[in-house]
C-alpha positions, 0 to 999 in steps of 0.5 A: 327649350333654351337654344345656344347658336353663335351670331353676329349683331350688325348693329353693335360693329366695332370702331375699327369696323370689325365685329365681336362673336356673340353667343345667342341665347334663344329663350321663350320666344326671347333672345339674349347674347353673350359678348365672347372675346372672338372677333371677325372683320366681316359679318360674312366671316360667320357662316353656319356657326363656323368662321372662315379660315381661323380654325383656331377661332372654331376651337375657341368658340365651340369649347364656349358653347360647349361650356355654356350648353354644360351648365344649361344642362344642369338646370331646368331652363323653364324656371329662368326668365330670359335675362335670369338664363344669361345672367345664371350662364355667365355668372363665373364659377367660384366663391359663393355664386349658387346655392350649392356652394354657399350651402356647403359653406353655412352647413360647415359653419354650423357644424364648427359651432356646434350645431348639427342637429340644426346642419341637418334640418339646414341641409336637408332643406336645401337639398330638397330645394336643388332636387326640385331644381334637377341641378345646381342653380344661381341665386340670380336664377331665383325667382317667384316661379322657382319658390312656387315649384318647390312648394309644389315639390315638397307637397308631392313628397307628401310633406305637412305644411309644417314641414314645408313652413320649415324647409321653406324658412331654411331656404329663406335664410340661405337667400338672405345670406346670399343678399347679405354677402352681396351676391345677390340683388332682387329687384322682385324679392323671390318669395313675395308671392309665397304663402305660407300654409296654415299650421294647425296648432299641436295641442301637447300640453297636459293639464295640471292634474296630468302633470303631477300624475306623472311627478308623482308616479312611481315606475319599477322601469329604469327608463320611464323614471329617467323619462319622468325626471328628465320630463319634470326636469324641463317643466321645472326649468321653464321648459328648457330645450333636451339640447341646453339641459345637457350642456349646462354646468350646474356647478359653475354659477352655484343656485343659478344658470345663463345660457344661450338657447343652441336654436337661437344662437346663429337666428334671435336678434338681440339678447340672447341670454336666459338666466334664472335660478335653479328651483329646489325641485329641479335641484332635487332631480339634478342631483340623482344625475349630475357629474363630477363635470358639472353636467347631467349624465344620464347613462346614456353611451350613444349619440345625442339624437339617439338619445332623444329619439329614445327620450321621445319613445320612453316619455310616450310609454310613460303618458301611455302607461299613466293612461294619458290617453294623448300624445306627449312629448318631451316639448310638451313640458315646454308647452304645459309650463307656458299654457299654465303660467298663462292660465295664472295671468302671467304676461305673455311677454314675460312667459316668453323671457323665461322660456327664451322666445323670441318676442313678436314684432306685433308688440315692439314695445316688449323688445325695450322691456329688461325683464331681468332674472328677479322676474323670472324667477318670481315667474317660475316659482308661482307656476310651480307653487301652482303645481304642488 
């Protein structure tokens, strides 16, 4: 337990022989002091954490502690070293100086381009990460132990190690902001004991047979033919995320699209943009819903994640229908088109190119490759050719 008392240091006396009130800050076994603007001409002066005959001084000093024992009150001390206790205590309230409030500020900055789904997830993680904390912390107050304990916590809440993979990568990007924006330097960089748990792979995609099972059925239920067009959609578009499908005007560039992945926009360093040619199997489904705006209109009145909570149920009743016997998803169209165009010899690197992945550090050769559009249509014209 973290203890506060105001003291005096004989040792630190002033040139005119006074001495500076300090605020001890007594912490597993250690202490720490904070440099208070009161002083007394005598170490006498103090007695009891009271000075002597300045009863101005008194309000002065107990309005600090008082102060000080509010913010301790805030937090769990034990996650602090010493050093990290004094440091969090004096650290002045105000533009970006803990965890709260440059999350407001990120989760804002999201919202304002776009990305809610993203401030969501983004904001859910960090509040996860202050519940761990009981209370607001600096970024100062940061340590390996403080990573350790919210792992801990999110496995309590009964989260998978995906889920905790990903509040973890959010709040291991809030951090990098912090060192970005200077507000922060680590000399033992918080997460550098933090293994992450093993992920086990999601087997979602479907066999080429499975998929021109679903291509070619033929439901009397509006919904499971919007789940079927919606789902070949995406495989035809080289597994195009539900979000981009639907911001897309398929108008302004006639048989082509570029767009920016909306996961990639604030994260992918580098180039960002996909672009290909639209295939006439996608342009055949296209056509069934394009608006007079340019974009897919699939009649759909209510929100986004709505919408693809209801796409989510309706392709599952279509795999179940079609008796799948497996789980399928919107994401396993993604995930079919890459395993099948693997499965033709495609390069990985160019696989990822069409489906907007960031390529990975263990083949930095790949990050000075152009793979321009002729290749990726080229790529995606083989794998569907493969599917008729």
């Amino acid at each position: 337990m973290a203890t506060l008392y105001p003291t005096i240091v004989p040792a630190k006396i002033l040139k005119d022989g006074s001495h500076k009130i300090r605020i001890a800050v007594g912490h597993k076994q250690e202490t720490r002091y904070i440099v208070t603007s009161i002083s007394v001409k005598n170490i006498s002066d103090l007695k009891k954490g009271q000075i002597s005959g300045n009863p101005q001084a008194n309000v002065k000093l107990r309005n600090l502690l008082n102060h000080y024992q509010e913010l301790l009150d805030k937090i769990d001390p034990e996650y602090y070293s010493p050093a990290q206790l004094r440091e969090y205590l004096i650290s002045k309230p105000g533009k970006d100086t803990t965890v709260d409030i440059l999350r407001k500020k990120t989760i804002s900055d999201f919202r304002e381009n776009g990305q809610d789904s993203y401030a969501n997830m983004y904001d859910r993680s960090i509040k996860y990460f202050l519940e761990s904390t009981n209370g607001d912390i600096s970024f100062q107050g940061i340590t390996p132990d403080t990573i350790r304990k919210f792992q801990k916590y999110l496995q309590k809440k009964g989260l998978n190690d995906t889920s905790i993979g990903i509040h973890m990568s959010h709040l291991k990007a809030l951090i990098n902001i912090a060192k970005e924006k200077k507000i922060v330097k680590y000399e033992d960089d918080p997460f550098i004991a933090y293994v992450k748990g093993y992920t086990k792979e999601r087997v979602l995609d479907i066999s080429i047979d499975e998929f021109k099972k679903i291509r070619d059925s033929d439901f009397t239920e509006k919904s499971l033919c919007l789940a079927r067009d919606i789902f070949c959609l995406s495989y035809y578009m080289a597994g195009i995320n539900l979000i981009d499908l639907m911001s897309i005007n398929f108008k302004k560039n006639n048989d082509s699209i570029e767009y920016i992945r909306e996961k990639s926009k604030r994260t992918k360093i580098g180039e960002k943009k996909i672009s290909m040619t639209v295939q006439p199997e996608a342009w055949e489904i296209i056509n069934k819903y394009i608006d007079k705006n340019g974009k897919l209109n699939f009649g759909y009145k209510f929100s986004y994640p709505n919408f693809r909570n209801y796409i989510t149920k309706k392709i599952q009743k279509m795999a179940d229908k079609l008796e799948l016997n497996k789980r399928v998803v919107y994401y396993s169209a993604r995930k079919s088109f890459v395993q099948h165009g693997f499965e033709l010899g495609i390069p990985l690197e160019v696989l990822e190119y069409c489906i907007g992945q960031s390529m990975k550090k263990n083949r930095p050769i790949f990050n000075y490759i152009r793979i321009m559009r002729r290749i990726a249509d080229e790529t995606i014209r083989k794998i569907l050719d493969n599917v008729k």
